[in-house]
PAZAPA-4460 file (N, C-alpha, C; in steps of 0.05 Angstrom, whole numbers, plus 32768, in hexadecimal, padded with zeros to 4 digits):
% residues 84
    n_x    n_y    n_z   ca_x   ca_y   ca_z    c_x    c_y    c_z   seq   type   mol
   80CD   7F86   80BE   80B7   7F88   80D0   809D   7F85   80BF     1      X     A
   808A   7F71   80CB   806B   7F69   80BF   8058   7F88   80BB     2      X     A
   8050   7F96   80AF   803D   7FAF   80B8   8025   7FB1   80AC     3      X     A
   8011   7FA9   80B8   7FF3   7FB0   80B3   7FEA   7FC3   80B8     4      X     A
   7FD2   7FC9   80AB   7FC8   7FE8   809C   7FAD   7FE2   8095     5      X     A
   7F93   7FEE   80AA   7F79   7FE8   80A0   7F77   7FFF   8089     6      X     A
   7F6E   7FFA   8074   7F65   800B   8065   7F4D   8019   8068     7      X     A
   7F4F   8037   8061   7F33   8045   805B   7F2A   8041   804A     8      X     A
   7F0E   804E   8042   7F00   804A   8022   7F04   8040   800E     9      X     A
   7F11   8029   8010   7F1A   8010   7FF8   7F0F   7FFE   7FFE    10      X     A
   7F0A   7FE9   7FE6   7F03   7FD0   7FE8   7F0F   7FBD   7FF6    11      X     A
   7F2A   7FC3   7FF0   7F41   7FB1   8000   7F3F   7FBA   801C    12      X     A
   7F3C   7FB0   8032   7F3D   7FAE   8052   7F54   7FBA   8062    13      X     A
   7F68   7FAC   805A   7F82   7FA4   8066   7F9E   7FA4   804F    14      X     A
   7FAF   7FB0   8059   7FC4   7FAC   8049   7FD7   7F9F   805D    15      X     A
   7FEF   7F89   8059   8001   7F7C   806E   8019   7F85   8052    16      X     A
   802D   7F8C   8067   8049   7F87   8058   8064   7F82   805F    17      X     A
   807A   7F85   805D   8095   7F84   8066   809D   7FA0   8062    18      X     A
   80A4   7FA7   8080   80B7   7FC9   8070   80DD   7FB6   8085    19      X     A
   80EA   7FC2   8077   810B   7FC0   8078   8114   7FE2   807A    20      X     A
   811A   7FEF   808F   8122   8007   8081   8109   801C   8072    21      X     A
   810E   8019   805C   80F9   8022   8045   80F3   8014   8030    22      X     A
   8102   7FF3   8034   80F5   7FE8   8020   80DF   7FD5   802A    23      X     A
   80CB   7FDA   8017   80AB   7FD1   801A   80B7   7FB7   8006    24      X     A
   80A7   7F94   800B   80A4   7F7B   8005   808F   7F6D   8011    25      X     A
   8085   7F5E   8006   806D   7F48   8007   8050   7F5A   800E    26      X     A
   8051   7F66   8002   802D   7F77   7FFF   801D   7F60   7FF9    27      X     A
   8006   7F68   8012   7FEF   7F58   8010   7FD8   7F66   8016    28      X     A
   7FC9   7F66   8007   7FA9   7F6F   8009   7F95   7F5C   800E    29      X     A
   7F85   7F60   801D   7F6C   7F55   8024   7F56   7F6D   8014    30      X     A
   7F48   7F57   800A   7F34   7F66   7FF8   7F35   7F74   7FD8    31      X     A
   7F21   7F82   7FD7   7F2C   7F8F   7FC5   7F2D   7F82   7FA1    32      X     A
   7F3B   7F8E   7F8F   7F38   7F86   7F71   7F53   7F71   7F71    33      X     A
   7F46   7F5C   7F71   7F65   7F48   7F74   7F77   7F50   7F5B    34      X     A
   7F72   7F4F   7F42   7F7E   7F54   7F2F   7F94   7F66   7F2E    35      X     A
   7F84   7F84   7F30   7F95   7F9A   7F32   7FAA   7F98   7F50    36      X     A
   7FA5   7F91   7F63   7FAE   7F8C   7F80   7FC5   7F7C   7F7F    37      X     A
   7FBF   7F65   7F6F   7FDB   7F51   7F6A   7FF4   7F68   7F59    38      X     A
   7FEA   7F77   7F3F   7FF7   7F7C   7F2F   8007   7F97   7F42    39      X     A
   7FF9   7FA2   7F57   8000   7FB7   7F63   801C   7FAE   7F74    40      X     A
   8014   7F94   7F7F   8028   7F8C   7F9C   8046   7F8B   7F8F    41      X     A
   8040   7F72   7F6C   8059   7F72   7F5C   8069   7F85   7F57    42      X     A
   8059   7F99   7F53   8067   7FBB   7F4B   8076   7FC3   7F5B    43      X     A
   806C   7FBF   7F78   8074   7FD2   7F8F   808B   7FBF   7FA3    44      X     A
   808D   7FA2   7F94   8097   7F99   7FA4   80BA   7F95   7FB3    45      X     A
   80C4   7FA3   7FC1   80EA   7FAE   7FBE   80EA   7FC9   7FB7    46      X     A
   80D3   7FDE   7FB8   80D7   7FF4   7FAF   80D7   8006   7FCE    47      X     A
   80E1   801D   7FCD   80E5   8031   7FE7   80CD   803F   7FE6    48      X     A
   80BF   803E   8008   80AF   8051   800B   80AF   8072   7FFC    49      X     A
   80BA   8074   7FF7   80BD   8098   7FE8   80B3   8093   7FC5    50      X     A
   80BE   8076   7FC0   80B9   806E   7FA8   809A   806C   7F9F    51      X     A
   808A   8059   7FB5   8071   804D   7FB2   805E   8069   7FB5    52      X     A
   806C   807C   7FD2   8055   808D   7FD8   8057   80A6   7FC2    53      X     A
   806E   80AA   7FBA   806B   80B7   7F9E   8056   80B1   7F84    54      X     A
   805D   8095   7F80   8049   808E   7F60   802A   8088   7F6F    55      X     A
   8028   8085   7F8A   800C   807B   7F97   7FFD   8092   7F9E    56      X     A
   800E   809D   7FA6   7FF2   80B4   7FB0   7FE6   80C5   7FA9    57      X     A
   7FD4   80C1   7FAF   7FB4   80D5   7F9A   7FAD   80C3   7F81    58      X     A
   7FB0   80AC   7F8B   7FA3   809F   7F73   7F8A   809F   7F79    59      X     A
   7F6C   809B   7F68   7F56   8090   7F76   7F49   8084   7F66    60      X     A
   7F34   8076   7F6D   7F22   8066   7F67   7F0B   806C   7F5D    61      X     A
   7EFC   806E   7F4C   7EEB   8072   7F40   7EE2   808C   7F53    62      X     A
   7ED0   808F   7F65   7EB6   80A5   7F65   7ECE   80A5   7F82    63      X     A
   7ED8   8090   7F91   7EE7   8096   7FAF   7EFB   80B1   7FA9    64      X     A
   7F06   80B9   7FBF   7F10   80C4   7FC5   7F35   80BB   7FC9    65      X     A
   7F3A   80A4   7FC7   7F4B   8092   7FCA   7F4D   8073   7FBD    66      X     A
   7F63   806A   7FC6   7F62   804E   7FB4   7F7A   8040   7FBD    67      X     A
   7F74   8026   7FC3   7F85   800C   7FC7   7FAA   8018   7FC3    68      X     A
   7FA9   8025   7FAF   7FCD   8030   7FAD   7FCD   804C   7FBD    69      X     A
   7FBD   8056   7FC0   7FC5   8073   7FD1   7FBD   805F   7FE7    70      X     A
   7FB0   8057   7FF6   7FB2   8047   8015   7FC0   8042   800A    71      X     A
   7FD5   8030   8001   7FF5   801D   7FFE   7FFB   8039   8010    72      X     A
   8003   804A   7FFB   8015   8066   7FFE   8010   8069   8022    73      X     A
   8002   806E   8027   7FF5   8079   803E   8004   8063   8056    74      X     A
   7FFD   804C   8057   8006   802E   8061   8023   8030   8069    75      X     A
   802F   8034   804B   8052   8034   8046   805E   8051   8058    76      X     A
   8054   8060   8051   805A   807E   8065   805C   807A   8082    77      X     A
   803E   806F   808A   8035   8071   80AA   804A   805D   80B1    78      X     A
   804D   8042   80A8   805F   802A   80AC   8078   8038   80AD    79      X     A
   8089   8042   809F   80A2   8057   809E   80A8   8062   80BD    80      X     A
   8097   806E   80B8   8099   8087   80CD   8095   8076   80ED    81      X     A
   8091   8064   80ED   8087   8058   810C   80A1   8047   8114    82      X     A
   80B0   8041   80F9   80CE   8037   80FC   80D8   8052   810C    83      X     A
   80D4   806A   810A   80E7   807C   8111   80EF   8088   8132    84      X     A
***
């Protein structure tokens, strides 16, 4: 299933992905630090929600309160749970 995710207080907008179950594939961000964002999707990509929202969350961003991988975390959870 396709699952989109507006983001809060990030640069990145929107996250789109594939969840299977619990496996998360094809992360896409709108916005945001392309660099780090590409290298993020590669990381996370075939990995289980429990996996991502473990190493993702409470990451943050400079002075924010949050950041592009904790929304992932956040994304991958809410996406989870709406399968249920």
């Amino acid at each position: 299933m396709r699952y989109s995710y507006k983001t809060k207080g990030t640069c990145s907008t929107k996250i789109d992905f594939d969840i299977d179950g619990d496996i998360i594939t094809n992360v896409e961000f709108t916005g945001g630090c392309n660099g780090n964002l590409k290298a993020i999707k590669r990381l996370v990509d075939g990995m289980t929600v429990d996996y991502i929202t473990e190493k993702c969350s409470g990451v943050i961003c400079g002075f924010k309160n949050t950041s592009c991988a904790d929304q992932l975390a956040k994304a991958v959870k809410e996406a989870y749970e709406s399968q249920q």
